[in-house]
N, CA and C of each residue as an Amber inpcrd file, in Angstrom:
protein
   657
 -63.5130000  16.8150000 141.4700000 -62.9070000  15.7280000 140.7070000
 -61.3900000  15.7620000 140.9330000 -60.9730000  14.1520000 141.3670000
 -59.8340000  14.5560000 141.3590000 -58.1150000  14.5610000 140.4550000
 -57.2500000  14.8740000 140.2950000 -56.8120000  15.2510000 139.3150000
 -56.0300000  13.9360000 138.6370000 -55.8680000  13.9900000 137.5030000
 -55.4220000  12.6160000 136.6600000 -54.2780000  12.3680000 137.5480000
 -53.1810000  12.9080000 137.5110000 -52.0190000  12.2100000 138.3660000
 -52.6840000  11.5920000 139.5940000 -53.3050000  12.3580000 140.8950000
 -54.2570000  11.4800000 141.8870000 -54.7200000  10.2010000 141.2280000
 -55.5380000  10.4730000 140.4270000 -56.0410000   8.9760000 139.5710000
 -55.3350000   8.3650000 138.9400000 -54.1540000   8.6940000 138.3910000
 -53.6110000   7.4920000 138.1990000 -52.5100000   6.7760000 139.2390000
 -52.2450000   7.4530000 140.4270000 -51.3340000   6.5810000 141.5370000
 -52.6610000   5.5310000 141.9390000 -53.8250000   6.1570000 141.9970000
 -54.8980000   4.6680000 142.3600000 -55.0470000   4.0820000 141.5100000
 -54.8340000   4.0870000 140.0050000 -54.5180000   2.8930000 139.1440000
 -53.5280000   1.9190000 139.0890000 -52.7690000   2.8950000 139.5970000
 -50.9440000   1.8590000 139.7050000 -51.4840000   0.9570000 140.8170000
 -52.0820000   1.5820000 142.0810000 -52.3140000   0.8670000 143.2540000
 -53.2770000  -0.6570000 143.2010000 -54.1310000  -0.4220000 142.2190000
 -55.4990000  -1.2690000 142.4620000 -54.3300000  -2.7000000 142.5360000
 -55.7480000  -3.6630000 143.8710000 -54.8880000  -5.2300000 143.8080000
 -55.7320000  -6.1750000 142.7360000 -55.1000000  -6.4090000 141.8960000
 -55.4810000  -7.3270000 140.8360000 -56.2780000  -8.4000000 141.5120000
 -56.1190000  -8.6510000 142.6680000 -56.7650000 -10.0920000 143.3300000
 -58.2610000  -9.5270000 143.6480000 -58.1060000  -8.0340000 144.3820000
 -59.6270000  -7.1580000 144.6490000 -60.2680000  -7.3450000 143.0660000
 -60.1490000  -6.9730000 142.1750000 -60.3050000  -6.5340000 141.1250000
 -60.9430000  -8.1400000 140.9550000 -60.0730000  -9.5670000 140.2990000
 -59.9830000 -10.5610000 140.2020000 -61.8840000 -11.0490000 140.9060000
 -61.4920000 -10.7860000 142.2210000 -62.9970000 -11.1020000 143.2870000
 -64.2590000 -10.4260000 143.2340000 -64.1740000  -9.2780000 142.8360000
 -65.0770000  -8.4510000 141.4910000 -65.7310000  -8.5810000 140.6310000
 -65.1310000  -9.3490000 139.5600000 -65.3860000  -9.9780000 138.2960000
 -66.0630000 -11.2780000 138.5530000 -65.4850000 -12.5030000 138.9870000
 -65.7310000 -13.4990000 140.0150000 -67.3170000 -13.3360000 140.5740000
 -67.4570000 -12.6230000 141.7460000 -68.6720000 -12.1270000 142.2460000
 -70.1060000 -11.5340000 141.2140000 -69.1930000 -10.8020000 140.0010000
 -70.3480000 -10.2960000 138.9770000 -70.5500000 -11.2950000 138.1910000
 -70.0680000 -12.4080000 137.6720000 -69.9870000 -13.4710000 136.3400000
 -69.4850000 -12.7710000 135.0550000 -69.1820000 -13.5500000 134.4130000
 -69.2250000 -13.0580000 133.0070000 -68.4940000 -14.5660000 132.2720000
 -69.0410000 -14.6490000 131.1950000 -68.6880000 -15.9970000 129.9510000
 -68.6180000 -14.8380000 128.1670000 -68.2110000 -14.8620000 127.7730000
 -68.5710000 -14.0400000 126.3040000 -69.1630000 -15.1980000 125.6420000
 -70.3080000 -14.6950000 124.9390000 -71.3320000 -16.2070000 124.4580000
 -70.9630000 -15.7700000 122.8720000 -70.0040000 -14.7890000 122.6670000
 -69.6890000 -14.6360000 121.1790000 -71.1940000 -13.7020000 120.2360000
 -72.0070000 -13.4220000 120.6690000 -73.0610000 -13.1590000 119.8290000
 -72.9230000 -11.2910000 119.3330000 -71.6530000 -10.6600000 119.6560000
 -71.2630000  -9.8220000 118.5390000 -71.6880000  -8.1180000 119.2190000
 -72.3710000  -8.6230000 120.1820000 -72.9370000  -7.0030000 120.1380000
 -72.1850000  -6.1550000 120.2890000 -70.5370000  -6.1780000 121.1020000
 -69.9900000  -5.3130000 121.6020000 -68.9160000  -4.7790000 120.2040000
 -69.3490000  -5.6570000 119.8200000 -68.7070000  -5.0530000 117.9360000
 -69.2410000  -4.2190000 116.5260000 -70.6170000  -4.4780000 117.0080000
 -71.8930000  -3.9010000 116.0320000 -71.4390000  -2.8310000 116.4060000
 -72.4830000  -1.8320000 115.1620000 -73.0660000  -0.6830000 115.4780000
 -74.6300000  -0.9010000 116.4060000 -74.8160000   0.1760000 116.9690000
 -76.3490000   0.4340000 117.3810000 -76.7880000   1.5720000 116.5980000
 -78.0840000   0.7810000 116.4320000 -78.9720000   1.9080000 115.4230000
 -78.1450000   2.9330000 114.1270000 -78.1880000   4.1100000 114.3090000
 -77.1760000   4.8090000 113.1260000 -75.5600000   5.2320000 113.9560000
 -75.0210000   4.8960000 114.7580000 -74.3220000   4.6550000 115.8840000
 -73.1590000   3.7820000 115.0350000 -72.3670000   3.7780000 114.4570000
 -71.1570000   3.5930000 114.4260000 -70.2370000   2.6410000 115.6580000
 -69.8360000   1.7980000 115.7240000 -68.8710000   1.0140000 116.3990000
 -67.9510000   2.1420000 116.8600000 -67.4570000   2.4060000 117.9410000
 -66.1620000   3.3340000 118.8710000 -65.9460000   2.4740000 120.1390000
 -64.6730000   2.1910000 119.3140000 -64.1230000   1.6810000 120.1930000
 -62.5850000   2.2350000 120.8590000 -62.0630000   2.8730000 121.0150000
 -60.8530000   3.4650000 121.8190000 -59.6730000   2.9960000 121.6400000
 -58.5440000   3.2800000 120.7900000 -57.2120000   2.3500000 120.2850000
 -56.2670000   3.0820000 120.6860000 -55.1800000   2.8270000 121.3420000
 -54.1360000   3.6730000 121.7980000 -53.1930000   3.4250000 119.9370000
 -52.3730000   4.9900000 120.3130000 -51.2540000   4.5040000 119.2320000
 -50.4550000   3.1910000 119.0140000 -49.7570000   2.9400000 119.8450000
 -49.1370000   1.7530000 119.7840000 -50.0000000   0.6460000 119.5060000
 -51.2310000   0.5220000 119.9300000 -52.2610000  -0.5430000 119.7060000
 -52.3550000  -0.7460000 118.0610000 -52.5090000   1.1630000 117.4480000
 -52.7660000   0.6320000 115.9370000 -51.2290000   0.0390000 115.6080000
 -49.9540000   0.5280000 115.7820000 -49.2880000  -0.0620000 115.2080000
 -49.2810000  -1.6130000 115.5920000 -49.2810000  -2.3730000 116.4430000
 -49.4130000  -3.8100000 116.4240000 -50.5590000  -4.4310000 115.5870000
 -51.6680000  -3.6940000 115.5750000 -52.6370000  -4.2340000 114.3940000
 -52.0850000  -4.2070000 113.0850000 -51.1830000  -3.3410000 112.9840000
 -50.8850000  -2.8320000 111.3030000 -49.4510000  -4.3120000 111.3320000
 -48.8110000  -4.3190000 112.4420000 -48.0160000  -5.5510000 112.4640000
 -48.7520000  -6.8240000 111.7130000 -49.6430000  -6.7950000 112.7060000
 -50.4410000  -8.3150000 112.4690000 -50.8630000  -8.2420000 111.0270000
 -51.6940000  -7.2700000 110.8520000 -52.6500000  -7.2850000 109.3620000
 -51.8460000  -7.0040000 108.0610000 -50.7360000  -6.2130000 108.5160000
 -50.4720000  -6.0160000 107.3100000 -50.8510000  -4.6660000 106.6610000
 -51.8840000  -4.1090000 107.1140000 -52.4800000  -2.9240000 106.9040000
 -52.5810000  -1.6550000 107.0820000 -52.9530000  -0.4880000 106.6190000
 -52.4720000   0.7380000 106.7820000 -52.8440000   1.3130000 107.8340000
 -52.2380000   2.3680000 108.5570000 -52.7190000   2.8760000 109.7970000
 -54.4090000   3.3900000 109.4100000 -55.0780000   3.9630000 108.2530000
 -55.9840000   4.4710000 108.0520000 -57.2120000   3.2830000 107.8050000
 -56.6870000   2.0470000 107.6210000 -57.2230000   0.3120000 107.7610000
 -57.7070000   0.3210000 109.1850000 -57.0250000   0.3090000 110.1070000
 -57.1230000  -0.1950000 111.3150000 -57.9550000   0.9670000 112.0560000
 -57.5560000   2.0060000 112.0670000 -57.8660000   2.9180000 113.0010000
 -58.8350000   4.5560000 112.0700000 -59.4070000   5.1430000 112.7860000
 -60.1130000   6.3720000 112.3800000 -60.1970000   7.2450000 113.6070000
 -60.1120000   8.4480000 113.0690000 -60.0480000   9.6900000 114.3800000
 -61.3700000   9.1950000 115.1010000 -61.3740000   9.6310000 116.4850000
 -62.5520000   9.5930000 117.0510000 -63.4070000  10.6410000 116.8860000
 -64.3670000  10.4450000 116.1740000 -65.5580000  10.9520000 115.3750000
 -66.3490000  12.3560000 116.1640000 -65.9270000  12.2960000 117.6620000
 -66.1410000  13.4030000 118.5890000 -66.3090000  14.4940000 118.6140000
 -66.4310000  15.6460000 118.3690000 -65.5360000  16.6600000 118.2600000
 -65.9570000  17.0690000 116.6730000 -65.8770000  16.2900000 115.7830000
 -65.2750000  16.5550000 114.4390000 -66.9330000  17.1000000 113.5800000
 -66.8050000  17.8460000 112.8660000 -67.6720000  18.6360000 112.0300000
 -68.0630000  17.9040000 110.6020000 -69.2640000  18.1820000 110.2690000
 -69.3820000  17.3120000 109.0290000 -69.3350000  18.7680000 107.8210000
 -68.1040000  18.2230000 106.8220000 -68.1330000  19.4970000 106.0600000
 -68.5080000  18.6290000 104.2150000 -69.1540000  18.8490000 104.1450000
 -70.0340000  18.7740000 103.1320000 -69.9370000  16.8600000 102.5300000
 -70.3880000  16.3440000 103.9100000 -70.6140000  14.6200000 104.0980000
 -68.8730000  14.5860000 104.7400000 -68.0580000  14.6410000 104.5360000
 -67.0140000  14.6520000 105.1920000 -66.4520000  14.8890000 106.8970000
 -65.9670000  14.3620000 107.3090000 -65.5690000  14.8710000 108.8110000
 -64.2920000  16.0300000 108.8190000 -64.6250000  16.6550000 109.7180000
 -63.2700000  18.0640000 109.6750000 -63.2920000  18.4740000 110.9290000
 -62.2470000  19.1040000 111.5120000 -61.6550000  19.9500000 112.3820000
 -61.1700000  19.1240000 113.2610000 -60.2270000  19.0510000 114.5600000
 -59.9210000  18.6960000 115.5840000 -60.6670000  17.4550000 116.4180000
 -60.0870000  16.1820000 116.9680000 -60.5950000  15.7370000 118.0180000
 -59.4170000  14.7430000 118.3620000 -59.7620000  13.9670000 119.8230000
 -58.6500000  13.6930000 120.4650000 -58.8820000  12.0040000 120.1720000
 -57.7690000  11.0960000 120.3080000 -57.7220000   9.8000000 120.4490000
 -58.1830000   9.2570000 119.0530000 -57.9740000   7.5220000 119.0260000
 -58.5130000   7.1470000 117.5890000 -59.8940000   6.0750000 118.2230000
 -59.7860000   5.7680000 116.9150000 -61.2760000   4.4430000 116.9510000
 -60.5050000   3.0430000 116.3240000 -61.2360000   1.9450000 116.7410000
 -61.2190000   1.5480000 115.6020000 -61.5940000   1.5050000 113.7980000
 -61.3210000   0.6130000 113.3460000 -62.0240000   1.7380000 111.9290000
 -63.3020000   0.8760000 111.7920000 -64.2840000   1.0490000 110.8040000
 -65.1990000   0.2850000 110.6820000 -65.4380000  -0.0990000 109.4050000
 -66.5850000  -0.7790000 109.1040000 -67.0060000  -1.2140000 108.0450000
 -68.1640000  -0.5750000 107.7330000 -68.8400000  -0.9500000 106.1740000
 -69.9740000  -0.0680000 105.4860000 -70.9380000  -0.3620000 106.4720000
 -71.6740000  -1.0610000 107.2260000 -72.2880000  -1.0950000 108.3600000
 -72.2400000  -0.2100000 109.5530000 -70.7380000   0.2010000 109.8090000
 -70.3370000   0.9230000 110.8900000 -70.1820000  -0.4130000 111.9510000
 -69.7460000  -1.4660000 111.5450000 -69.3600000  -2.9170000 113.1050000
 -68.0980000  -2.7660000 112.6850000 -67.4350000  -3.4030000 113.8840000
 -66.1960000  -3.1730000 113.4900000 -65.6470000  -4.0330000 112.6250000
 -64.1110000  -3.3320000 111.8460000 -64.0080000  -4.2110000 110.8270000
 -62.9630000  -5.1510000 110.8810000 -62.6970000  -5.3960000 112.2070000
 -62.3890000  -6.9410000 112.5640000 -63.2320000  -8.2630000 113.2660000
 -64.7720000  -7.2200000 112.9240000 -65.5460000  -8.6110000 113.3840000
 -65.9000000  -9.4520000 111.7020000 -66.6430000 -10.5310000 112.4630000
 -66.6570000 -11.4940000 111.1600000 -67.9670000 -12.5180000 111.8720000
 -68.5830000 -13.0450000 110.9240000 -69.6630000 -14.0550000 111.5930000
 -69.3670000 -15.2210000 110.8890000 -69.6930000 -16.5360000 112.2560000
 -69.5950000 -17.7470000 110.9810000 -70.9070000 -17.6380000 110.3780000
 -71.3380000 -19.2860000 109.5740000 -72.2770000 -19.3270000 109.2480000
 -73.5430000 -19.2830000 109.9740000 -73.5280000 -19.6860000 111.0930000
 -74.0330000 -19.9860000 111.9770000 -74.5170000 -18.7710000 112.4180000
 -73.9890000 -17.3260000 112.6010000 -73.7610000 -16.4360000 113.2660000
 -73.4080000 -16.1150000 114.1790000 -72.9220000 -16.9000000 114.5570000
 -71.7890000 -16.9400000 115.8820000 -70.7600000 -15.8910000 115.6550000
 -70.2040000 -15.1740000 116.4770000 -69.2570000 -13.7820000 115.8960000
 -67.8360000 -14.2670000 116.6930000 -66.8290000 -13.4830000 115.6940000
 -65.5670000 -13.5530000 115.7200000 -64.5910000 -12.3820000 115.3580000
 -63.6940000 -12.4270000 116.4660000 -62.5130000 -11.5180000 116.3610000
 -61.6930000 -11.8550000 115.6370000 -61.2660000 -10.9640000 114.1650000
 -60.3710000 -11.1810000 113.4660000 -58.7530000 -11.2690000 113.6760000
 -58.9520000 -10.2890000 114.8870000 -57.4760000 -10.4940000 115.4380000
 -57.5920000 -10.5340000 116.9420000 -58.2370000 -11.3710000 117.3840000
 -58.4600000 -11.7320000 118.8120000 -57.1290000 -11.5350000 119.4900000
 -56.0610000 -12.2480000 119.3070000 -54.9020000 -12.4570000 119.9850000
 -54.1780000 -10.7790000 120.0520000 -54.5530000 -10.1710000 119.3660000
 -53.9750000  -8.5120000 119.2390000 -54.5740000  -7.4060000 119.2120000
 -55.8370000  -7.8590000 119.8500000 -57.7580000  -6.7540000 120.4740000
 -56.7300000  -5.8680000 120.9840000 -57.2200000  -4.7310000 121.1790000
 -56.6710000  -3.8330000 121.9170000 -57.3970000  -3.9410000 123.0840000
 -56.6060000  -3.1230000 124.4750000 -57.2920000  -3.1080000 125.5570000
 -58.6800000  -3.1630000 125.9200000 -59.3800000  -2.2770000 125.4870000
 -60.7020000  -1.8820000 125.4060000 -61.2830000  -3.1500000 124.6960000
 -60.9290000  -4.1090000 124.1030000 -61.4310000  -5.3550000 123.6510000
 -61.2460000  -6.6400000 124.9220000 -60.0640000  -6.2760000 125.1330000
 -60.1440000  -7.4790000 126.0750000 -60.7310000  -7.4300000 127.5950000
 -60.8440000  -6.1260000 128.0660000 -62.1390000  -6.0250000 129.4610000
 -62.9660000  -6.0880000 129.3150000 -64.1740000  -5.3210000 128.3260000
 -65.3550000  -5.7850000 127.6570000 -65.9610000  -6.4470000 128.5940000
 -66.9580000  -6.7090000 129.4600000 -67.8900000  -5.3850000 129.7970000
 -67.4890000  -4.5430000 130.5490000 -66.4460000  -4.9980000 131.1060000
 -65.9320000  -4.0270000 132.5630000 -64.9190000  -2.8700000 132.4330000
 -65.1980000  -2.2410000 133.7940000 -63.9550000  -1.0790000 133.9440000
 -64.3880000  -1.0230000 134.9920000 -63.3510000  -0.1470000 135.7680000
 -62.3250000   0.6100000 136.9150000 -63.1380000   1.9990000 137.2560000
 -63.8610000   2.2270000 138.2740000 -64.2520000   3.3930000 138.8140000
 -63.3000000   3.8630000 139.4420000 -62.5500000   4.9110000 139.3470000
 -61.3330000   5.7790000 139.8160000 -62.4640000   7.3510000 140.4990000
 -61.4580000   8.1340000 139.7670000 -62.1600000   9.5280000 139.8380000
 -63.3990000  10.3100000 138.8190000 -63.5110000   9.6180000 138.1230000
 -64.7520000   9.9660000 137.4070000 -63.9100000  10.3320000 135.9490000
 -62.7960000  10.2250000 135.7300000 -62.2560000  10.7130000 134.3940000
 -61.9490000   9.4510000 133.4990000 -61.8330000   8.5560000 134.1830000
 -61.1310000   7.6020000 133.0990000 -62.0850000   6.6000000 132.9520000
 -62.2940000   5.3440000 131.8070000 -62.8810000   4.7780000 131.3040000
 -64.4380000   5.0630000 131.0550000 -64.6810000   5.9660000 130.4750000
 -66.2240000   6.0850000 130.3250000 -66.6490000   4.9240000 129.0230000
 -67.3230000   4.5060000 129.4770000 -68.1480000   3.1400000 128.9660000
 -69.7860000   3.3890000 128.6140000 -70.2790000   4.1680000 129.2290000
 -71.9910000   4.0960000 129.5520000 -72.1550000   3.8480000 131.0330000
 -73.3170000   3.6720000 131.2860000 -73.7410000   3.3100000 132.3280000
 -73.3780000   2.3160000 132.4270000 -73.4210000   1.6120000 133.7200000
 -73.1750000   0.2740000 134.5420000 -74.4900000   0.0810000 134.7480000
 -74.6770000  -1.7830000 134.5220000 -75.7520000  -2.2430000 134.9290000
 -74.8990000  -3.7030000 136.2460000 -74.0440000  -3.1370000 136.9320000
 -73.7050000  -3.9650000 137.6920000 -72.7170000  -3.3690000 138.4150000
 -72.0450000  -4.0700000 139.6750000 -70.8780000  -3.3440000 139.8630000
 -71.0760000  -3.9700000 141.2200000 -69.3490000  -4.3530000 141.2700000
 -68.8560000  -4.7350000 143.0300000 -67.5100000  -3.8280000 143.1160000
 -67.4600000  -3.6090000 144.4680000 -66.1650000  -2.6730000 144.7570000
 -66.0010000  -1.3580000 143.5920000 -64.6970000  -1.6800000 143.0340000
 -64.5920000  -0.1120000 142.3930000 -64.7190000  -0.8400000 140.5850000
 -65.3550000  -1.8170000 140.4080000 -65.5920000  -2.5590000 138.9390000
 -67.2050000  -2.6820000 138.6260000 -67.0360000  -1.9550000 137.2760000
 -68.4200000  -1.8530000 137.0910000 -68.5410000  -2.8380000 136.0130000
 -69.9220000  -3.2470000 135.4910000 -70.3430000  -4.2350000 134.7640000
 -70.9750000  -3.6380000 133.8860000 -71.0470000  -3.3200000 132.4860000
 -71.6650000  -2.7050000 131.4270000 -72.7500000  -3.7860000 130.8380000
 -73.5460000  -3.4710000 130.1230000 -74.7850000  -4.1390000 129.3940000
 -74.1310000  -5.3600000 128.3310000 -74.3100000  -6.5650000 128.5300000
 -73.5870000  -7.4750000 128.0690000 -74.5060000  -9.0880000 128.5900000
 -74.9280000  -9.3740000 127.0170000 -75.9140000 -11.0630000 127.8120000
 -74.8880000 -11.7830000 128.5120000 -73.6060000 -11.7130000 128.4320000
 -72.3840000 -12.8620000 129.2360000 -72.5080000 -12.4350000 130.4760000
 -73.0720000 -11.4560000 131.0710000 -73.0100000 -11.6060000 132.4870000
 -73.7960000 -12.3860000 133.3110000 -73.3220000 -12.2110000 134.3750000
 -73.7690000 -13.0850000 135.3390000 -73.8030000 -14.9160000 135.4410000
 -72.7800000 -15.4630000 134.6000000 -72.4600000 -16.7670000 134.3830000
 -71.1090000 -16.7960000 134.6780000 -70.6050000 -18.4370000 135.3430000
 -69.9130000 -18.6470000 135.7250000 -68.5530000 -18.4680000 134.8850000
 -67.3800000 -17.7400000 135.9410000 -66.5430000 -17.5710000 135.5750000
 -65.5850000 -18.3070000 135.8450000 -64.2500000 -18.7200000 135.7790000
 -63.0680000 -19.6070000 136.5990000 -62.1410000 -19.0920000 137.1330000
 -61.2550000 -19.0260000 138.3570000 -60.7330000 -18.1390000 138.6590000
 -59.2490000 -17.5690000 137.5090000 -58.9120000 -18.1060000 137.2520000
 -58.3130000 -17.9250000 136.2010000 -58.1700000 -16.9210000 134.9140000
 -59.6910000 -17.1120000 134.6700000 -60.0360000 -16.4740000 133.8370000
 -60.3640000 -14.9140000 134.2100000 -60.6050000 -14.7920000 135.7610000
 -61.2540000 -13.4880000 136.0980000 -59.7990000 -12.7450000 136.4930000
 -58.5280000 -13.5230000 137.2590000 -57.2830000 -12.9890000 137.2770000
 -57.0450000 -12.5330000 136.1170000 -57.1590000 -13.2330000 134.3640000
 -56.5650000 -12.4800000 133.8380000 -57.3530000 -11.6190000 133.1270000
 -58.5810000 -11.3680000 133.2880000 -59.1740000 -10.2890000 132.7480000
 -58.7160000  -9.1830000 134.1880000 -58.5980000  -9.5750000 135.3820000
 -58.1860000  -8.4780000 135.8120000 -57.1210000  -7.5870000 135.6250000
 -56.0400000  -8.6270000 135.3360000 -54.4570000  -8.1740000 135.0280000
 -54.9000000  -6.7980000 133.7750000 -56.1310000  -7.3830000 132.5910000
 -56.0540000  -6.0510000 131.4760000 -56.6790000  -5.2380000 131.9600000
 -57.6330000  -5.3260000 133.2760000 -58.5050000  -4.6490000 133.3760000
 -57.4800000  -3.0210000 134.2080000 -56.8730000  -3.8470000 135.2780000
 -56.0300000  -2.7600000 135.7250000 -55.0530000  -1.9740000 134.5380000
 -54.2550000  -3.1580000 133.4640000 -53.2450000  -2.1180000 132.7850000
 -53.8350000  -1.4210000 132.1390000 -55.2860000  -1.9400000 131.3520000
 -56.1510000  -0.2990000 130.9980000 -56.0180000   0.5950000 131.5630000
 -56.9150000   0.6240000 133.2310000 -56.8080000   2.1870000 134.1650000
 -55.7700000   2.8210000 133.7100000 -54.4730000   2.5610000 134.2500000
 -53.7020000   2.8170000 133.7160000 -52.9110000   3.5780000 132.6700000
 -52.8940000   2.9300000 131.6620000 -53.2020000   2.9590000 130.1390000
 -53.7650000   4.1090000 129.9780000 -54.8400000   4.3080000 130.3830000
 -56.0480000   5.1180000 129.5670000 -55.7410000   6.4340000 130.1180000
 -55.0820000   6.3400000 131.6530000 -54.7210000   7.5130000 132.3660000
 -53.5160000   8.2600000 132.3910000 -52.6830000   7.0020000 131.5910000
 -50.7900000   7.7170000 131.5130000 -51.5460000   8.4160000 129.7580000
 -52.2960000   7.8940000 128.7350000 -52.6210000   8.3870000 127.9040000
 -53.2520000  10.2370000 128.0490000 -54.1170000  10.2500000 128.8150000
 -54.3010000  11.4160000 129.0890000 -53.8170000  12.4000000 129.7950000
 -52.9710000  12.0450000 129.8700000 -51.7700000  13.2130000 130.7640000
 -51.1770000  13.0990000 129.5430000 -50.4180000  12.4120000 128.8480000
 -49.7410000  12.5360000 127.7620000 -50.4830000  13.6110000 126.5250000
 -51.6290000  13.5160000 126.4090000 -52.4710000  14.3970000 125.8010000
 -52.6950000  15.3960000 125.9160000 -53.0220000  15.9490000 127.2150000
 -53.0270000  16.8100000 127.7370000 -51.8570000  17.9750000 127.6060000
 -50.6760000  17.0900000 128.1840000 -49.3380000  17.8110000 127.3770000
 -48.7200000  17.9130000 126.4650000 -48.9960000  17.1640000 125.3510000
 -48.6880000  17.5160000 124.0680000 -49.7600000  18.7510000 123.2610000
 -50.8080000  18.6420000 123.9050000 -51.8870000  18.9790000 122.7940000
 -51.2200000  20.6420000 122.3930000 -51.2310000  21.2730000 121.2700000
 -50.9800000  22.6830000 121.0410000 -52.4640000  22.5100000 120.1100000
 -53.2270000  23.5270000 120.0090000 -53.9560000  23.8260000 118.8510000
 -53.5590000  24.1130000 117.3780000 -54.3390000  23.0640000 116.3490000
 -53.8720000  22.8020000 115.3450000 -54.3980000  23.7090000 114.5200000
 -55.7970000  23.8240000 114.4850000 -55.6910000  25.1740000 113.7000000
 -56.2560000  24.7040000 112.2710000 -56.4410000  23.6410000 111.8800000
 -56.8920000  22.6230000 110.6140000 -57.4410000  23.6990000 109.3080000
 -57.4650000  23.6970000 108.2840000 -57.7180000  23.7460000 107.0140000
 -59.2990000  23.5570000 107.0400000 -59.9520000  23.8680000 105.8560000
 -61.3350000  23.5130000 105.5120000 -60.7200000  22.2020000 105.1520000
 -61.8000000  21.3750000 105.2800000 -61.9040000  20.0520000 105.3600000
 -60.9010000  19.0700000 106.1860000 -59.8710000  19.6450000 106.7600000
 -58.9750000  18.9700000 107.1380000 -59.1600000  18.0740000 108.5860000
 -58.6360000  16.9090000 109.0380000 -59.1160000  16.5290000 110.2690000
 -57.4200000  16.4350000 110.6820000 -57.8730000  16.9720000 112.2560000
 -56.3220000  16.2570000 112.7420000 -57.1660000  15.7970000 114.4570000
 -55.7210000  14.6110000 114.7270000 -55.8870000  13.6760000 115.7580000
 -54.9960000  14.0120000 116.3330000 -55.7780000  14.4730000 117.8380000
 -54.4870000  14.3730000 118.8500000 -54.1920000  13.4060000 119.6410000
 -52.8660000  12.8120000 119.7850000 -53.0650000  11.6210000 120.5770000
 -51.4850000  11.8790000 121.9090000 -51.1400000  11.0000000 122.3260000
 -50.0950000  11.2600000 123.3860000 -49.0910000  10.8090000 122.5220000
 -48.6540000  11.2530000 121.1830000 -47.4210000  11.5500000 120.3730000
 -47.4570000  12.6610000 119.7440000 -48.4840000  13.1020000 119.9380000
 -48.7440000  14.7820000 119.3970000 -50.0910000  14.7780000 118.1570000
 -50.1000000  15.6740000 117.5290000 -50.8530000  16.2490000 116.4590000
 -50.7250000  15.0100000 115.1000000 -51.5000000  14.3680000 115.0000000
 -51.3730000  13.5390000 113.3240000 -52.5800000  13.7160000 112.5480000
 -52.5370000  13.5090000 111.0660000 -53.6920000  13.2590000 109.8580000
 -54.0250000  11.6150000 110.3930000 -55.0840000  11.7620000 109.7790000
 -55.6150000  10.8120000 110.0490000 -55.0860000   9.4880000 109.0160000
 -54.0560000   9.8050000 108.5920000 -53.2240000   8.5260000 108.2920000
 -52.1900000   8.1050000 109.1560000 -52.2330000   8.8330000 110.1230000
 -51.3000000   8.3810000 111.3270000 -49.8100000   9.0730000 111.2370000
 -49.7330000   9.9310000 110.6040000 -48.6450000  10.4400000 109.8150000
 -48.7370000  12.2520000 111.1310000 -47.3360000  12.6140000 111.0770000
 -47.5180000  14.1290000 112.3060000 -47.8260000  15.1440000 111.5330000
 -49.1250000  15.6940000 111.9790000 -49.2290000  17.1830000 111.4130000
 -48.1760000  18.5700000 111.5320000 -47.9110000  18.6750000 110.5450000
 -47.4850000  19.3710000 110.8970000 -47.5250000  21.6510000 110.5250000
 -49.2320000  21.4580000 110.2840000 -49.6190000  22.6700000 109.9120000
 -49.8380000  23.0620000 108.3080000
């Protein structure tokens, strides 16, 4: 495997137009019907939020870092119904369902992004990602894939796309790689072992050690 810096000069590299002809070639339309927001089965909604991502949500909403976002559930120990000890990156947060809790249905059931215009990355590629070196964007399996873009399980595929539309899902699709890969080097070098309390959770992210109110641990 090769090493994140290697993988991420081929993220900087990818041509948005390759990428663009990719997407294009696979289809995709979002028909709105919610799945990539649900939970599955007892499965919880995780979805992947960089720091800066929660703070622009907390811009938009109004809301507390512990509103928007939750440690990623990974890692973390259940101490008596509670989550505890160490894990890396956040989530979005969810609702008593476990969907996320910026989806919304009309009447109809047609589904909707509460803050569409300010999704974080991982919202706006949806189904897709970037095959690099095997470290960055894990999604699940691919049920599709041209060149180095894979196609995840999603009824919008395979319908017509416009070119337009596939340029600019490419444009997020690359600053994810990216993204996801300057994030983990950043992680990587900040991380010190925290060492947590009974019951305590801490999040490591590429600003260092925080509680899960977004606030820095600081032991």
């Amino acid at each position: 495997m090769q090493s994140l810096e290697a993988e991420l000069e081929q993220a900087r590299a990818l041509d948005p137009d390759d990428l663009a002809d990719a997407i294009e070639a696979i289809g995709f339309e979002c028909t709105r019907c919610g799945a990539c927001c649900k939970s599955e089965e007892d499965d919880p909604h995780t979805a992947t939020v960089f720091p800066d991502e929660v703070r622009t949500l907390q811009d938009a909403t109004g809301e507390t870092w512990r509103d928007v976002a939750r440690p990623m559930p990974y890692g973390l120990e259940d101490a008596d119904g509670d989550p505890a000890g160490e894990t890396f990156e956040w989530a979005l947060g969810t609702d008593g369902c476990g969907d996320c809790r910026f989806y919304a249905e009309d009447d109809d059931g047609t589904g909707a992004c509460t803050v569409h215009a300010d999704r974080p990355l991982v919202c706006r590629t949806y189904p897709f990602s970037v095959a690099l070196g095997g470290t960055s964007q894990p999604m699940g399996e691919a049920v599709d894939e041209e060149g180095l873009v894979r196609a995840h399980e999603c009824e919008g595929l395979g319908r017509d796309i416009s070119r337009g539309d596939a340029e600019e899902l490419a444009g997020a699709l690359k600053e994810r790689a990216v993204r996801e890969i300057e994030e983990a080097i950043a992680v990587r070098d900040e991380y010190e072992p925290a060492n947590p309390g009974a019951g305590e959770v801490v999040v490591h992210d590429s600003e260092g050690a925080k509680r899960p109110d977004g606030t820095p641990y600081e032991g």
